[in-house]
C-alpha positions as CSV (number, residue, x, y, z in Angstrom):
1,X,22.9,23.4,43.2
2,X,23.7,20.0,43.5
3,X,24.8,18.4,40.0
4,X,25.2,14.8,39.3
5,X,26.0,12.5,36.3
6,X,24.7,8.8,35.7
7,X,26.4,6.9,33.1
8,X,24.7,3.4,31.9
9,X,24.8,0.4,29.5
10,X,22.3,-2.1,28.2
11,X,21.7,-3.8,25.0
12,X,19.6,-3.5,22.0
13,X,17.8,-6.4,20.3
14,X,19.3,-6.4,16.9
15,X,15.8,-7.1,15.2
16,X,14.7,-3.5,16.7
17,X,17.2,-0.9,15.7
18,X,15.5,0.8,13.3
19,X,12.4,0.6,15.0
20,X,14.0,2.3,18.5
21,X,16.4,5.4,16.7
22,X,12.5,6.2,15.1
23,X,10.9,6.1,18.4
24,X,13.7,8.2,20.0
25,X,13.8,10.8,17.3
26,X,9.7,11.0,18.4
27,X,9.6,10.5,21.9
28,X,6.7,11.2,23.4
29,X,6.1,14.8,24.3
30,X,5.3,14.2,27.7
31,X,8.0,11.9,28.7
32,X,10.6,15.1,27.6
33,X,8.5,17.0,29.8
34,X,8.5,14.3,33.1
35,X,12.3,14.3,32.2
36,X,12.8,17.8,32.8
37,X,10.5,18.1,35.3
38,X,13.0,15.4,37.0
39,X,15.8,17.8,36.7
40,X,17.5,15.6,34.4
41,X,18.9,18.7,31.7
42,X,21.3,16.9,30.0
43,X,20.8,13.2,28.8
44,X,21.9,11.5,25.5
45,X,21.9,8.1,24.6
46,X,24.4,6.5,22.2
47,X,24.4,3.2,20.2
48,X,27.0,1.3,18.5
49,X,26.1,-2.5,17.3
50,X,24.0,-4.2,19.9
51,X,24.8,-2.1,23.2
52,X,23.5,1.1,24.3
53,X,25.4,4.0,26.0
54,X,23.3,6.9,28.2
55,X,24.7,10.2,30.0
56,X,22.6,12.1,32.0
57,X,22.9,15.0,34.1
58,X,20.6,15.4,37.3
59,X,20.5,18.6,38.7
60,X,18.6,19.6,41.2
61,X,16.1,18.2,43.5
62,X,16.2,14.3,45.4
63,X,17.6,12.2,42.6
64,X,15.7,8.9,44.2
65,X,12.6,11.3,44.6
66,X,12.4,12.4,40.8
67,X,13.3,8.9,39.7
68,X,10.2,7.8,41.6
69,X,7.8,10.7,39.7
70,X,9.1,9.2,36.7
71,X,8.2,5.4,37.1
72,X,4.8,6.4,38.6
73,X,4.2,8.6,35.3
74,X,1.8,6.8,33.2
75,X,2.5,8.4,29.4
76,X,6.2,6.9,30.5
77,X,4.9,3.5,31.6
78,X,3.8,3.7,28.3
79,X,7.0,4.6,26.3
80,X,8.2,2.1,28.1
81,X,6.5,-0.6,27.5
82,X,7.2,0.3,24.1
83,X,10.9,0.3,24.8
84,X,11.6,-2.2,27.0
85,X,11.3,-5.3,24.9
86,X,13.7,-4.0,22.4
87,X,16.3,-3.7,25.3
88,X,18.3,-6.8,26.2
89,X,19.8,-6.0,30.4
90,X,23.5,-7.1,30.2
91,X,24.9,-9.5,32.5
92,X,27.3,-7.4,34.9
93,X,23.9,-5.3,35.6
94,X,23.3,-4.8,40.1
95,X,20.3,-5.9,41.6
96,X,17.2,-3.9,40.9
97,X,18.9,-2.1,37.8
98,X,17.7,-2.0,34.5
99,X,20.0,-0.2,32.3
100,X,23.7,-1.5,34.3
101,X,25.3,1.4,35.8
102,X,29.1,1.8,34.7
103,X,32.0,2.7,36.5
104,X,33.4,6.5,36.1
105,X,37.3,6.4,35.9
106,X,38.1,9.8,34.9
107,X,37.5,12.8,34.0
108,X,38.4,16.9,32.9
109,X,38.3,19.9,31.0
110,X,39.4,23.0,29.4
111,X,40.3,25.9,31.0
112,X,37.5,28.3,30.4
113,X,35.0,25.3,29.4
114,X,31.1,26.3,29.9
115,X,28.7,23.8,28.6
116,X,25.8,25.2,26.8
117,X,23.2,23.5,24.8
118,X,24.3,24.4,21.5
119,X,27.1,21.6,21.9
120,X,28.4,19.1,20.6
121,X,28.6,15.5,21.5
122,X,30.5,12.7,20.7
123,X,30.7,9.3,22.5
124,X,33.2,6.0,21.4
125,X,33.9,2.8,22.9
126,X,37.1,0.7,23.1
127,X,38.7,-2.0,25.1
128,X,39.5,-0.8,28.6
129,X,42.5,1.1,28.4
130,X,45.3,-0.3,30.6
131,X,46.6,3.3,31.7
132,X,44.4,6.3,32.7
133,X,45.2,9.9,32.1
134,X,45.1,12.2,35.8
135,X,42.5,14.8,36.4
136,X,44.5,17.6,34.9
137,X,42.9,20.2,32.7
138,X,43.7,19.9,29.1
139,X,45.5,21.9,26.8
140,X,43.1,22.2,23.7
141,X,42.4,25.6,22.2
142,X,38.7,25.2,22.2
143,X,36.9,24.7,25.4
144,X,36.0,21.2,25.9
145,X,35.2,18.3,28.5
146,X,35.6,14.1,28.6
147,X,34.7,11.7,30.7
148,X,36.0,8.3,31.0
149,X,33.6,5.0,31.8
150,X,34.1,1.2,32.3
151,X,32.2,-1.7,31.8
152,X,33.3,-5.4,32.3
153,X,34.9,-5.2,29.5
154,X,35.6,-1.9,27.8
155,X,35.6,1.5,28.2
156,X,33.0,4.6,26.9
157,X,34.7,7.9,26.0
158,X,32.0,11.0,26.4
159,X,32.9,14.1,24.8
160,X,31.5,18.3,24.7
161,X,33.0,21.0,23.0
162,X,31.5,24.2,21.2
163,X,33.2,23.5,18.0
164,X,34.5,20.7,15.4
165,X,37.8,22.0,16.2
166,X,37.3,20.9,19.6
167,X,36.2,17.9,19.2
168,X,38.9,17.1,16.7
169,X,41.8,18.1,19.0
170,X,39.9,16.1,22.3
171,X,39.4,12.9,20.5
172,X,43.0,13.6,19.1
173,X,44.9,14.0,22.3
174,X,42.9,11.0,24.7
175,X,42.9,8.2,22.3
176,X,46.7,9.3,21.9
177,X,46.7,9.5,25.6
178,X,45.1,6.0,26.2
179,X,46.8,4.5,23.4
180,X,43.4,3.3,21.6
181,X,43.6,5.5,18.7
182,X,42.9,2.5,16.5
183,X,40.9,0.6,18.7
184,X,38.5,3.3,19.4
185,X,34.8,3.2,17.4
186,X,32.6,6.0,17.3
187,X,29.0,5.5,18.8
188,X,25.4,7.1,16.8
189,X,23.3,9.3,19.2
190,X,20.1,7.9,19.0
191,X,18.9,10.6,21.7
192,X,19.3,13.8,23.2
193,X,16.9,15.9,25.5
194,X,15.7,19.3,24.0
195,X,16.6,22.1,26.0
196,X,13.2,23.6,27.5
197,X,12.1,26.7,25.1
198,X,13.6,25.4,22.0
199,X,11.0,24.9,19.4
200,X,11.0,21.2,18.0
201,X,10.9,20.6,14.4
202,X,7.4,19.7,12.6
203,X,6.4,16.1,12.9
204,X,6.8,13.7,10.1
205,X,2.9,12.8,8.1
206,X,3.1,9.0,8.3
207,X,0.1,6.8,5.9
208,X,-1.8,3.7,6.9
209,X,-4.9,1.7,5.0
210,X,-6.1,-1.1,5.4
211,X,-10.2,-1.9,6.4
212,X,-9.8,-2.0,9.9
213,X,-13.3,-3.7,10.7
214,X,-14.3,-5.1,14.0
215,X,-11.6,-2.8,15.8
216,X,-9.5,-4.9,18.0
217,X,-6.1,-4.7,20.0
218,X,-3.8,-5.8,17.3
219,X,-4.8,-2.9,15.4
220,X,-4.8,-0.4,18.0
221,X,-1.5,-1.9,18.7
222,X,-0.3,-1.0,15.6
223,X,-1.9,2.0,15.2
224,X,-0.2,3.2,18.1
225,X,3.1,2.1,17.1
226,X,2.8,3.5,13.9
227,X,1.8,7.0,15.2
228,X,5.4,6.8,16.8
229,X,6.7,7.8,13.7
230,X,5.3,11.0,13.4
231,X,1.3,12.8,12.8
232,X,-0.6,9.2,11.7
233,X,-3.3,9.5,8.4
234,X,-5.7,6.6,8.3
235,X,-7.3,6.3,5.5
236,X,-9.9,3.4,5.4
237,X,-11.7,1.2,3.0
238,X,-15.4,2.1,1.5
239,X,-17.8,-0.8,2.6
240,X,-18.2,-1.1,-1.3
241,X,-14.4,-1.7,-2.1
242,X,-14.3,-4.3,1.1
243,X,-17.7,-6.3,-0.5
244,X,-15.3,-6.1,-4.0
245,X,-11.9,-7.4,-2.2
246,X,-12.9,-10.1,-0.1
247,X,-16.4,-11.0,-1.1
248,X,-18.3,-9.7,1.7
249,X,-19.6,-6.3,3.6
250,X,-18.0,-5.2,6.6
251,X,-19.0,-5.9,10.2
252,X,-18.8,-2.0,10.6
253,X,-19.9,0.3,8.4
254,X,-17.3,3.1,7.0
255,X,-19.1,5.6,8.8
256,X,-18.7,3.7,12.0
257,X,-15.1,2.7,11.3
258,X,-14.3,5.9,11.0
259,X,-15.3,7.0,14.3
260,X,-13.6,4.9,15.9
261,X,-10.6,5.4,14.5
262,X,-10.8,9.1,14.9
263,X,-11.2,8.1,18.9
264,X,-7.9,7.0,19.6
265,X,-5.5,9.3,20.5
266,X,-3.0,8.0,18.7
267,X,-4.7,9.2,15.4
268,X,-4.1,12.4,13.9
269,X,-6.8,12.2,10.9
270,X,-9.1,9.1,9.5
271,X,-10.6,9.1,6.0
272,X,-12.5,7.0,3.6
273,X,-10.8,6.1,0.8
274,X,-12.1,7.2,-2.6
275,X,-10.6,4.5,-4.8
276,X,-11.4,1.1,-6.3
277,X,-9.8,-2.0,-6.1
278,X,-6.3,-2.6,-3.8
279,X,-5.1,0.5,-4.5
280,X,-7.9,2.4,-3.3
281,X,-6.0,4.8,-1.1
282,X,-4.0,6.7,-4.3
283,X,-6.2,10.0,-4.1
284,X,-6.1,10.2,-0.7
285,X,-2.0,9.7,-0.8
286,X,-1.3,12.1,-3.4
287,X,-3.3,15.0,-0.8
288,X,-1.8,14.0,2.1
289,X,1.6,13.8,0.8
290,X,2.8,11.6,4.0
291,X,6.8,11.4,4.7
292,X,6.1,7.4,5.6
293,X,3.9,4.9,4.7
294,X,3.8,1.8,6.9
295,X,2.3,-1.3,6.4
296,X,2.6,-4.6,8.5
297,X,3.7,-8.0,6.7
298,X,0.3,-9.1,5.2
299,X,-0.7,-5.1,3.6
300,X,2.5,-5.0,1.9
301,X,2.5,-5.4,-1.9
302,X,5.1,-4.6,-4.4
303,X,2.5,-1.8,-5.9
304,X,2.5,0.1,-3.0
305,X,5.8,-0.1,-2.6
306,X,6.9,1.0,-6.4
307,X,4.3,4.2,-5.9
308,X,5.8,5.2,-2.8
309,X,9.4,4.9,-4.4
310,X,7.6,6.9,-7.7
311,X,6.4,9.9,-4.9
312,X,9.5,9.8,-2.9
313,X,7.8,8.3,0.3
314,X,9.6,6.5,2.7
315,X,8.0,2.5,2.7
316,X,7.9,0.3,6.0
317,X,6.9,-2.7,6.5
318,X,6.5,-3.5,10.5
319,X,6.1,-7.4,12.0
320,X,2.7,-8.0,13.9
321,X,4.1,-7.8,17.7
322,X,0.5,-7.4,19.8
323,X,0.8,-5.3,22.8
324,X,2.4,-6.8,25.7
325,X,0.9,-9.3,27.5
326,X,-2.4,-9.5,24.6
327,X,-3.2,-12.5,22.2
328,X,-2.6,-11.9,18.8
329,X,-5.9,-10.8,17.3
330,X,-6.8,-10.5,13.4
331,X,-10.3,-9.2,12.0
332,X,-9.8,-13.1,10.5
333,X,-9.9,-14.7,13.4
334,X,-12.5,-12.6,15.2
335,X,-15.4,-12.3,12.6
336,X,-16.8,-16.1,13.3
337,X,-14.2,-17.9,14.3
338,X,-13.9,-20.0,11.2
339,X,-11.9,-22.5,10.6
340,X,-12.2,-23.3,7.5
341,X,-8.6,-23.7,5.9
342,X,-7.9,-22.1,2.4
343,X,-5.3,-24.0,0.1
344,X,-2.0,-23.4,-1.7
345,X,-1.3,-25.4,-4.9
346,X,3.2,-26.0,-4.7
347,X,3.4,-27.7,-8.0
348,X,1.2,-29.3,-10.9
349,X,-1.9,-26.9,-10.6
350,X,-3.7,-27.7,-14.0
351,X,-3.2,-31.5,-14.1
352,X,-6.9,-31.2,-11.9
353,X,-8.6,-30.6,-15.4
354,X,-9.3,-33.5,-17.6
355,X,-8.6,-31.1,-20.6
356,X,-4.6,-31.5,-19.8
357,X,-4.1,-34.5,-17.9
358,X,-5.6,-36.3,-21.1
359,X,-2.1,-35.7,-22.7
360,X,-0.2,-36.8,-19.4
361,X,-1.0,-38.1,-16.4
362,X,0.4,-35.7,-13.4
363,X,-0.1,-34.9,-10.3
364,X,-0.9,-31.5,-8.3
365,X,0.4,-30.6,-5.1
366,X,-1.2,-28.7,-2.2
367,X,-1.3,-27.8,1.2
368,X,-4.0,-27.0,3.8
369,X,-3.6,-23.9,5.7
370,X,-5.0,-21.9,8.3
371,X,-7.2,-19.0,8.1
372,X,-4.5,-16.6,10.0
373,X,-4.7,-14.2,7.0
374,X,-7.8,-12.8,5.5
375,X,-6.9,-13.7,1.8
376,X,-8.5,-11.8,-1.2
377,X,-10.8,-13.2,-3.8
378,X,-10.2,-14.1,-7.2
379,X,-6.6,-14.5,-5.8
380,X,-5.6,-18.4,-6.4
381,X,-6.3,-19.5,-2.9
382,X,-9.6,-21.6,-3.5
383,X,-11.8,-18.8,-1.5
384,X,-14.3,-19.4,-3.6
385,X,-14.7,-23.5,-2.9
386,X,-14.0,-22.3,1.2
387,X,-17.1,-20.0,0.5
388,X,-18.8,-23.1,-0.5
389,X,-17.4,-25.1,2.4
390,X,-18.9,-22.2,4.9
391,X,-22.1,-22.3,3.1
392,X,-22.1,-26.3,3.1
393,X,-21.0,-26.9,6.7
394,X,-20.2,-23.6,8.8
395,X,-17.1,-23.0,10.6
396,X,-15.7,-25.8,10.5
397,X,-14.9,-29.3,8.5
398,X,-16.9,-31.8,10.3
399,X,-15.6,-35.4,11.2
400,X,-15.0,-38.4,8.8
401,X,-13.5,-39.5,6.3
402,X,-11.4,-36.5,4.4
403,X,-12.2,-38.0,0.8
404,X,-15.7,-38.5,1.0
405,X,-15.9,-34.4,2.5
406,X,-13.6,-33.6,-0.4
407,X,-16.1,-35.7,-3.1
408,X,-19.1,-33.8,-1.1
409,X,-17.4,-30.4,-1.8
410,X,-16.6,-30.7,-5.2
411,X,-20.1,-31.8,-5.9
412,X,-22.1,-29.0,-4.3
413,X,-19.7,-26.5,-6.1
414,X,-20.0,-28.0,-9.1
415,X,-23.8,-29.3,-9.5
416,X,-25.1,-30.8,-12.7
417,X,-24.6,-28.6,-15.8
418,X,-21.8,-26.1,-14.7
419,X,-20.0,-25.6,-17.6
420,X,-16.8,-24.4,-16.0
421,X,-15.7,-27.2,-13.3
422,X,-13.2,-26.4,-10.7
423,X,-10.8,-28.4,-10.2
424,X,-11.0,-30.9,-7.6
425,X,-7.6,-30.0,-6.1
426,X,-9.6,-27.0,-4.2
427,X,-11.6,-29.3,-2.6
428,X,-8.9,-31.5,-1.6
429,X,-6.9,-29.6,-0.9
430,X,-9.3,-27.4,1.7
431,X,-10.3,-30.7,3.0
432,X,-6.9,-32.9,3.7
433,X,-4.8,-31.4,6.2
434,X,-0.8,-31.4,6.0
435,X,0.6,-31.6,2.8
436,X,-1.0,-34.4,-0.3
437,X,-0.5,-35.4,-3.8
438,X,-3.2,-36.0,-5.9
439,X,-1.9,-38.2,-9.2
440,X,-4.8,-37.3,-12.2
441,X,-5.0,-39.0,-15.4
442,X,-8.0,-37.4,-17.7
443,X,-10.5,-37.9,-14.7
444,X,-12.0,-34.6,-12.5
445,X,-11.0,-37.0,-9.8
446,X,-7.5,-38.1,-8.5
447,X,-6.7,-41.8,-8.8
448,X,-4.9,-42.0,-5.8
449,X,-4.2,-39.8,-2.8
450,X,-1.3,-39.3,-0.5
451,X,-1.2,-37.4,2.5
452,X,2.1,-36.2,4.5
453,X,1.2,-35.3,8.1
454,X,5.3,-35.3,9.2
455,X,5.7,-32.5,11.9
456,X,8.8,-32.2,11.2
457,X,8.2,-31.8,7.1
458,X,5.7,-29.8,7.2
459,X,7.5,-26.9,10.1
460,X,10.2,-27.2,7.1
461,X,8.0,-26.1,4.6
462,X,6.3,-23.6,6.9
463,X,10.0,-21.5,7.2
464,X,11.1,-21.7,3.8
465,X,7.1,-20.8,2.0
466,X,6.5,-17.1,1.9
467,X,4.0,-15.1,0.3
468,X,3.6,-11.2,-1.0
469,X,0.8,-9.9,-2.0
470,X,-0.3,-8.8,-5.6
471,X,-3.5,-8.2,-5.8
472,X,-6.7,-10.2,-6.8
473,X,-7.3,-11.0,-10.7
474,X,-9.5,-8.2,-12.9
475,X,-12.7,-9.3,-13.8
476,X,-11.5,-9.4,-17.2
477,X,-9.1,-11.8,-16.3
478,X,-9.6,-15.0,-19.2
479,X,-6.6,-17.2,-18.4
480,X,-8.4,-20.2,-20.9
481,X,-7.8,-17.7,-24.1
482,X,-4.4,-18.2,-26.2
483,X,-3.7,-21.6,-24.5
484,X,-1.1,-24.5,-25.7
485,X,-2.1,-27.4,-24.4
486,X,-0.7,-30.6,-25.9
487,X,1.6,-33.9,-24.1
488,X,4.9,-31.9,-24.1
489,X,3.9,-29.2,-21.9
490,X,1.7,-31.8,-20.0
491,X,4.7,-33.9,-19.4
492,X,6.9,-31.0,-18.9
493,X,4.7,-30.1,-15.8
494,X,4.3,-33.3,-14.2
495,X,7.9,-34.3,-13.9
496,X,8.5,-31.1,-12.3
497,X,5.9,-31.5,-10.0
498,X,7.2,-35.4,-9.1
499,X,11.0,-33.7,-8.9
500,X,8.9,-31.1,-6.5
501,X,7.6,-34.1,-4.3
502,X,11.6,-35.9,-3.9
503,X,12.8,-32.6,-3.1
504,X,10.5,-32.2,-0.3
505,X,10.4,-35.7,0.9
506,X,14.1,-35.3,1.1
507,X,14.2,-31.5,2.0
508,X,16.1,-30.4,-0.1
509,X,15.6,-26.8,-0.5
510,X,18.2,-25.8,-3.6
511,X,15.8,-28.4,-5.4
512,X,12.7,-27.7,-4.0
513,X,12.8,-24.5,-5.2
514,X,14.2,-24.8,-9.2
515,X,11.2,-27.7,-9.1
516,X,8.8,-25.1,-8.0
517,X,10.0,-22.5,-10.7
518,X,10.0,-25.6,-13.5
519,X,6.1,-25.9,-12.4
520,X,5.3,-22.7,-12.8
521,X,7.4,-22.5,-16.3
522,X,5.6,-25.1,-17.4
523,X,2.5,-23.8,-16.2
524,X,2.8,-20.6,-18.4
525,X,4.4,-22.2,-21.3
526,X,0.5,-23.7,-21.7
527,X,-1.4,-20.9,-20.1
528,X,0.7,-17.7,-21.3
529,X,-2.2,-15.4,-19.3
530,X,-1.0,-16.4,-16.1
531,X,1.3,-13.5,-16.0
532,X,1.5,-10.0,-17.2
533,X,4.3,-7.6,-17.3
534,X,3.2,-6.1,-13.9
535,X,3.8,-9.5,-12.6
536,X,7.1,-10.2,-14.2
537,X,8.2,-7.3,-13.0
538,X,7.5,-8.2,-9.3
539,X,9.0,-11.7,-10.0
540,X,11.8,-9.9,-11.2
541,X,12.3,-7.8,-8.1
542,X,12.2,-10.8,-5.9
543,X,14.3,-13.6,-7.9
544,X,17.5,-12.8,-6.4
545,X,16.3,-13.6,-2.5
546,X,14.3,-16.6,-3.9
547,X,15.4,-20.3,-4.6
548,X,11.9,-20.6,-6.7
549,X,8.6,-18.7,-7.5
550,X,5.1,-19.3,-8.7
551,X,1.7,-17.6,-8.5
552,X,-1.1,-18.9,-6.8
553,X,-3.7,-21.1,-8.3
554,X,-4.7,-19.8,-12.0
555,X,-2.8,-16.2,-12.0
556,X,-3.3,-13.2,-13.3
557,X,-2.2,-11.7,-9.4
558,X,-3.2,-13.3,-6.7
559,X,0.2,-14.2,-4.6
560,X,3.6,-14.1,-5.4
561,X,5.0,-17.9,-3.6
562,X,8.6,-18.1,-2.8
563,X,10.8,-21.0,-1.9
564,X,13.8,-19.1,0.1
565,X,16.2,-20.3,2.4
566,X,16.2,-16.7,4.4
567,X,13.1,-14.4,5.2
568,X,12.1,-12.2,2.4
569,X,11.7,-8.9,3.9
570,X,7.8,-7.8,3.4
571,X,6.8,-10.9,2.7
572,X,4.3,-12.9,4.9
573,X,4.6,-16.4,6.3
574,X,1.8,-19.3,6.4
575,X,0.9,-22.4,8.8
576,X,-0.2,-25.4,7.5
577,X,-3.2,-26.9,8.9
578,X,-2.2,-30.1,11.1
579,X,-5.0,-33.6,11.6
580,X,-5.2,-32.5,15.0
581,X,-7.0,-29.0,14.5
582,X,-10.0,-30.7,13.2
């Protein structure tokens, strides 16, 4: 029988590593089986920092033939479009190659040496040797094998033997033998091909929620990727928990939802959650009992997180990556196609009431931003004044002059004899695109307005803003109980907020961020409900990878705002509404 064996290199994105060893540790059933039923009976690949090493054996059959059966295999189209993004094709690679071939130098074995497939397997790389060994068997007393590849630049070392003793005495006597015992690194196998008949271990239970209304391709996308780590449990919100988190019903009705979701293939079981509030999905956690839970950048909050590390659950937070060659959906984006911005308060938030800028003058700082995320209610991001911009104009902020929309917003969400005003900074802060300070002084209305549009400023504060989820405000929530209000804290907060405005103007960060912090201090010096121990807790998780922290708008949960020079892992990012999407 005619026996061949391919050896091959290509790179590995660093940004995917984890996310390819999980794939490979559950490859898709049928692409083991169209590899076997390719006579390929032996193939491992190996990774060591950014490159990728494969061995294969092909045995049997028209190697160009069975190569063919594989790339017309549609379950293997799909692993790899799955897989092929992550890899990175190296230079030196031929024409029409993928994966570049290398060059064997050399190779041997014991006397007596049978493979079997209960061996083991070792692979290293290393400069390329400047001598090579002959073809002679080796002396080792354990049966054993190598074989000796080249790159461009540096060699790959493939080892078998039946025991560790083997292996030991092999690895001992060639890197002795081509003088790179120090040079030589040891590679991870990421993959090896079951032998046919072996049973496979049980897969891995992996958790998603979420709501999942309007099903679209980014979730199917992640839905599928998620189910590559194991058996995938969906468990979905009730309609009545949706209507209590973001103010409305959903499109689809659990009932429907949940048929869906049960159609896709890539879904081992979908249920309803049973629980209130953002944590909905604990019963349903506690029965399933899942080895992961996965969540993309917006779902993740630091409570799920802690309960997953309190039930020894593995917690994974994946990036939104749609599937190739699709838009980026989002149930956000889909529902109407509104435009209507929501708003993020840097620095001052407070100064907007009459009731404290009486004892200083101050102003308040905000930004407009795009609806890419579906924020919850009660949750600091002025979703209550954009439900009152929807029900005033629609979709979207019409044309004309942003301070008279602003003055015509604020009006018709606070009509003659509310007793509790908001703030005009929601208003304006919806309303003006870019980034604008607002300068109060014991008036509901700013005396004067300025508005930073700088493309340039405002991609700066895009990449160092990030957000993580808490969790909306209880409906007991009274942040106006227990206040100190008087003209030190007052004063305390504006001249953080104006040191906040310089460090942006200038951009610089290191500032930026202990001004933000100040605010905030200040803030809760006067309004000591703001926070709670839950939320110190998460603040104190997060301070060391932060320059600066506040909540959003009043507290009491809502979002946890960071000023960092690096991406906070979990944590989502936000894009500030420019003049020219209006």
């Amino acid at each position: 029988m005619k026996k061949q064996i391919y050896a091959s290199l290509i790179g590995l994105k660093p940004e995917y590593r984890e996310r390819y060893i999980v794939l490979h540790r559950h490859t898709f059933p049928q692409v083991l089986q169209r590899i076997h039923a390719s006579h390929i009976t032996d193939y491992s690949i190996f990774l060591r920092d950014d490159l990728l090493f494969s061995r294969m054996v092909h045995e049997g059959g028209e190697y160009e033939a069975d190569m063919a059966a594989m790339a017309d295999d549609p379950v293997t189209q799909e692993w790899w479009k799955l897989t092929d993004p992550m890899q990175q094709p190296l230079p030196e690679r031929r024409e029409g190659e993928w994966w570049a071939a290398l060059t064997p130098l050399c190779s041997g074995h014991s006397p007596g040496w049978r493979p079997g497939t209960d061996s083991i397997r070792c692979a290293f790389t290393a400069p390329a040797p400047l001598t090579l060994p002959g073809d002679a068997p080796l002396a080792v007393e354990a049966p054993g094998s190598w074989e000796l590849y080249r790159s461009a630049n540096a060699c790959y070392l493939y080892l078998e033997a039946q025991q560790a003793k083997a292996m030991t005495g092999l690895v001992a006597l060639l890197t002795a033998r081509l003088g790179l015992a120090e040079s030589m690194a040891e590679m991870e196998e990421v993959f090896h091909t079951t032998a046919p008949g072996r049973p496979a271990a049980l897969p891995k239970k992996v958790f998603v929620t979420g709501c999942f209304d309007m099903l679209h391709s980014g979730h199917v996308a992640f839905l599928n990727e998620a189910a590559q780590f194991g058996d995938l449990y969906v468990c979905i919100g009730s309609d009545a928990n949706v209507h209590h988190l973001k103010g409305r019903y959903p499109v689809n009705s659990q009932d429907e939802r949940k048929y869906m979701i049960d159609a896709l293939a890539s879904v081992h079981e979908c249920r309803i959650n049973s629980g209130w509030g953002i944590m909905d999905f604990e019963k349903e956690l506690r029965d399933i009992l899942p080895d992961i839970f996965l969540v993309n950048e917006d779902g993740h909050t630091p409570a799920k997180q802690a309960l997953c590390r309190e039930m020894g659950i593995e917690y994974k937070v994946l990036r939104r990556i749609p599937h190739a060659n699709l838009p980026v959906r989002s149930t956000t984006a889909l529902r109407t196609e509104c435009t209507i911005p929501f708003r993020i308060d840097i620095a001052g938030g407070w100064l907007d009431q009459p009731f404290v800028s009486k004892h200083h003058p101050g102003a308040v700082l905000t930004i407009s931003i795009e609806p890419t995320v579906e924020f919850n209610e009660r949750s600091g991001m002025a979703s209550s004044t954009r439900r009152k911009a929807i029900e005033l104009w629609g979709n979207e902020i019409p044309h004309g002059s942003y301070e008279q929309l602003a003055r015509i917003l604020f009006s018709f969400e606070n009509p003659p004899g509310t007793r509790e005003v908001a703030g005009s900074q929601d208003a304006l802060g919806i309303v003006f695109p870019g980034l604008n300070r607002h300068d109060y002084d014991n008036h509901y209305w700013p005396l004067k307005i300025t508005t930073v549009d700088d493309e340039g400023l405002l991609t700066w504060l895009e990449k160092h803003l990030w957000l993580v989820t808490l969790g909306p405000r209880v409906s007991s929530y009274d942040v106006l109980s227990d206040t100190h209000i008087d003209r030190e804290g007052a004063e305390a907060l504006a001249e953080a907020t104006d040191e906040c405005w310089q460090a942006i103007l200038t951009r610089d960060l290191s500032a930026f961020g202990t001004a933000v912090r100040r605010s905030f201090e200040a803030q809760v010096a006067m309004f000591p409900n703001m926070v709670d121990e839950a939320v110190r807790s998460t603040i104190v998780q997060y301070r060391d990878q932060a320059l600066g922290w506040k909540l959003s708008g009043a507290g009491g949960g809502g979002y946890l705002i960071m000023v960092s020079r690096q991406p906070i892992e979990g944590a989502m990012q936000i894009r500030i509404r420019r003049k020219n999407t209006l």
